[in-house]
C-alpha positions as CSV (number, residue, x, y, z in Angstrom):
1,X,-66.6,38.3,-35.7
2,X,-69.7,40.7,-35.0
3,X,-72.1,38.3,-36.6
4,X,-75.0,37.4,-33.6
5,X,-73.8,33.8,-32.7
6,X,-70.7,34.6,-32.6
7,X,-71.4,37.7,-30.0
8,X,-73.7,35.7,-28.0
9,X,-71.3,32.5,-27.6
10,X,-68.6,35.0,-26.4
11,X,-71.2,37.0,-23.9
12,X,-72.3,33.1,-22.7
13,X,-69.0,33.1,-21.8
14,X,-68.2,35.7,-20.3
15,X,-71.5,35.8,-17.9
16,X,-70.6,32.1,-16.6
17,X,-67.5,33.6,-15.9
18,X,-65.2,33.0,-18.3
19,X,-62.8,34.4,-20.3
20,X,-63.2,35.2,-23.8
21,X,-61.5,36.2,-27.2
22,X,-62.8,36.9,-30.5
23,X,-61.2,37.2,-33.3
24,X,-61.1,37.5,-37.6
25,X,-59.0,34.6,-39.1
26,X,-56.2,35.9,-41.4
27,X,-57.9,37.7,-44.4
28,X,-61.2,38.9,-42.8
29,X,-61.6,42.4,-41.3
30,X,-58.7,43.9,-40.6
31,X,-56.3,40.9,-39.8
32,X,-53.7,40.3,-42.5
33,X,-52.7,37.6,-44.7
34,X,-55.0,35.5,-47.0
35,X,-57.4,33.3,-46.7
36,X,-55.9,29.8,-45.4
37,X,-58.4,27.1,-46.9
38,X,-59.1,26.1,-43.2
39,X,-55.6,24.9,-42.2
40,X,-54.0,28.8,-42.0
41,X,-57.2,28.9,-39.8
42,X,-56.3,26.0,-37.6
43,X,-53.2,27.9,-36.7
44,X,-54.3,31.1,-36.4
45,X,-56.8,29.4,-33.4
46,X,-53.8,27.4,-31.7
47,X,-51.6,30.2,-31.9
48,X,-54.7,32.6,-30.7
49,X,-55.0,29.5,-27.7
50,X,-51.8,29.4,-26.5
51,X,-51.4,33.7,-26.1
52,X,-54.7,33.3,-23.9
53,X,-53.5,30.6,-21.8
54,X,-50.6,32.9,-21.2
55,X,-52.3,35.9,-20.6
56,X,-54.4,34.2,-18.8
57,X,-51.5,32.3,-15.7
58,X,-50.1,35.8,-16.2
59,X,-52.8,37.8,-14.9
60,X,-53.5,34.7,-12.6
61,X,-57.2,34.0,-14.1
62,X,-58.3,30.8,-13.5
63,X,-61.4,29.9,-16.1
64,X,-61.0,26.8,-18.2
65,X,-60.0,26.7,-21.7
66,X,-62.6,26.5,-24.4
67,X,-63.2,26.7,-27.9
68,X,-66.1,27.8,-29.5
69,X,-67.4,28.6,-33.2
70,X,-69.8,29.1,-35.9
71,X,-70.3,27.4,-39.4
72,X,-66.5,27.2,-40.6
73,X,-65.4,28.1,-37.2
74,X,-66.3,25.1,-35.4
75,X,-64.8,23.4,-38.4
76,X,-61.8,25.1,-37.5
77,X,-62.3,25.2,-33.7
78,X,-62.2,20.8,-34.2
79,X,-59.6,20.7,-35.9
80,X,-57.5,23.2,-33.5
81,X,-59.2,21.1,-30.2
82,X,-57.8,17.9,-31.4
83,X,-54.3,19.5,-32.4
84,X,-54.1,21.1,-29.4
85,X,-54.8,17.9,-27.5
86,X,-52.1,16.0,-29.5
87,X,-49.6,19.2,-28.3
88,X,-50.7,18.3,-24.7
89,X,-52.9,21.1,-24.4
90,X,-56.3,19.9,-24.5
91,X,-58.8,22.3,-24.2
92,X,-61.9,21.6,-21.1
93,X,-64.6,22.0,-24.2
94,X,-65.3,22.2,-27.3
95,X,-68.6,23.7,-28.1
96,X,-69.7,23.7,-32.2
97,X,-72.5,25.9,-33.5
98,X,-74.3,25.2,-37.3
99,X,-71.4,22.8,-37.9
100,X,-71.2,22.4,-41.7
101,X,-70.7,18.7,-41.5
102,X,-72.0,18.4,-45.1
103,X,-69.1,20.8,-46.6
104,X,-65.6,19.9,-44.8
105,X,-63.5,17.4,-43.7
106,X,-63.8,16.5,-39.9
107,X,-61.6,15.4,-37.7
108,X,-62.4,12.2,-34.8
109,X,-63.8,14.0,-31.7
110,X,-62.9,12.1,-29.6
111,X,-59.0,13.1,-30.1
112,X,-60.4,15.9,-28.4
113,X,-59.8,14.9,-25.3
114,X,-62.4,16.9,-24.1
115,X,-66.0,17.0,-24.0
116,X,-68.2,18.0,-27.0
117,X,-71.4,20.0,-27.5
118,X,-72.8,20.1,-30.8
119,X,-75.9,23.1,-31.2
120,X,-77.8,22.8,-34.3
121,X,-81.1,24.8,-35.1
122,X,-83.7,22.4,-36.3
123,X,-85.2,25.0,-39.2
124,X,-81.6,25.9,-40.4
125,X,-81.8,26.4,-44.1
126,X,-77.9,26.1,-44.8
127,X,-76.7,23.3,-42.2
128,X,-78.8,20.4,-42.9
129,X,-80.3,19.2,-39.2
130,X,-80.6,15.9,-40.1
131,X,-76.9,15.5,-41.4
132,X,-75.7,17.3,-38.0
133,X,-77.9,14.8,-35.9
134,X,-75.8,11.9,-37.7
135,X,-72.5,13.1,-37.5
136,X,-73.4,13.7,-33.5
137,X,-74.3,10.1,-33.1
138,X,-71.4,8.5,-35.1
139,X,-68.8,11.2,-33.8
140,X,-70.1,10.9,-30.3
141,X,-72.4,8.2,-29.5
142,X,-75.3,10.2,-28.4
143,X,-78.5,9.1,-29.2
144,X,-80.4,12.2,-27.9
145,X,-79.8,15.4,-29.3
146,X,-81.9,18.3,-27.8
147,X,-84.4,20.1,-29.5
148,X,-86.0,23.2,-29.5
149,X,-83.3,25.8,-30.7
150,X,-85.2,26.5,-34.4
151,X,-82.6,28.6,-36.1
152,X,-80.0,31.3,-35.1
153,X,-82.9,34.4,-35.6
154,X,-81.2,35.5,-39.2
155,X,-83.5,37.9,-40.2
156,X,-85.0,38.9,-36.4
157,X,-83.3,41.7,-34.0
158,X,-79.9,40.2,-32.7
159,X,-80.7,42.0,-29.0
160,X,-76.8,43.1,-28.9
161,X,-77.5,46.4,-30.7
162,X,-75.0,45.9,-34.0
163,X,-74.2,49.6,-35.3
164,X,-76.7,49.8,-38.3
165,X,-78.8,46.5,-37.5
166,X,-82.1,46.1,-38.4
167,X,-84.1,42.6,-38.6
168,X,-81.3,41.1,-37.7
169,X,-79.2,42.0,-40.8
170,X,-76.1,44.3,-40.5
171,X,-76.7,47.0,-42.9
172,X,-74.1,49.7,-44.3
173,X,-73.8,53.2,-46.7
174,X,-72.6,53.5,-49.5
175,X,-69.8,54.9,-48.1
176,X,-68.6,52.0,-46.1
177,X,-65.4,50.2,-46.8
178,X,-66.4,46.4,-46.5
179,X,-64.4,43.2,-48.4
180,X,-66.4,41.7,-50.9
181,X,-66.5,38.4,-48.8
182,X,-67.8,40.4,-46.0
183,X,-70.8,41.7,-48.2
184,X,-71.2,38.4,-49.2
185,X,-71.0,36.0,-46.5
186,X,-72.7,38.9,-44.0
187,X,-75.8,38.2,-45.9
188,X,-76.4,34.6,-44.8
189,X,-75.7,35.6,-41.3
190,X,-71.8,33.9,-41.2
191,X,-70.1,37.5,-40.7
192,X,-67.1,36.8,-41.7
């Protein structure tokens, strides 16, 4: 959960004055379990939902709900918005960053029940722009989508000073004990 978009949507966040959490799905960094195909991911995100909305009347802070991610989180983030909405907890937005419309099955936004922002870079080399531009229309009915965000800065200084970071990748030693998938995936800029 250290990868740049991920950092910056949660320091967004927090510096309109919300609250926010981070966290690895089941599998990734420390967290235990395996890897849930998406839905195990679903449910790590409601459950992950519903301890911040209790912390949160607990220690009597006030900021909406939302949920945010990146690539296969906002995949998963969708899928937990309209699940929670169907539980009578809607969340106030949903916000989806690079979502992989091309790769996974999405659910209707509008069983959101809440509203939708879709961010897509326009030079993005993995998420197809043009692809992300037509799910936005058909999903929400927009006929504008924003330009001017050209990709996330893979390969550029992140700005949030990463322990070992240099042109924007996350580098490590040899002696560095990292999961295969997080070798893998941390070179095209997911993190996981």
């Amino acid at each position: 959960f250290d990868n740049k978009v991920v950092t910056t949507l949660t320091r967004t966040c927090r510096r309109a004055g919300g609250a926010a959490l981070r966290f690895n799905f089941r599998g990734v960094g420390q967290s235990a379990g395996p890897h849930g195909g998406g839905l195990g991911e679903v449910d790590d995100t409601c459950l992950m939902a519903a301890w911040l909305r209790e912390r949160m009347t607990r220690e009597k802070v006030t900021a909406p709900l939302w949920l945010a991610g990146f690539s296969f989180g906002s995949m998963v983030a969708a899928h937990a918005a309209v699940r929670l909405a169907k539980q009578g907890q809607p969340v106030a937005h949903l916000l989806l960053v690079a979502p992989p419309v091309h790769f996974y099955t999405w659910p209707a936004l509008a069983d959101c029940a809440c509203p939708v922002t879709i961010v897509q870079g326009q030079a993005d080399d993995v998420v197809p722009p043009d692809e992300v531009e037509a799910f936005a229309a058909k999903q929400t009915g927009a006929d504008t989508v924003y330009q001017g965000v050209k990709a996330f800065g893979f390969g550029r200084p992140t700005g949030i000073d990463l322990q070992g970071e240099a042109n924007g990748v996350v580098y490590t030693n040899a002696n560095a004990d990292w999961r295969p998938i997080s070798l893998a995936t941390n070179s095209f800029g997911q993190g996981l």
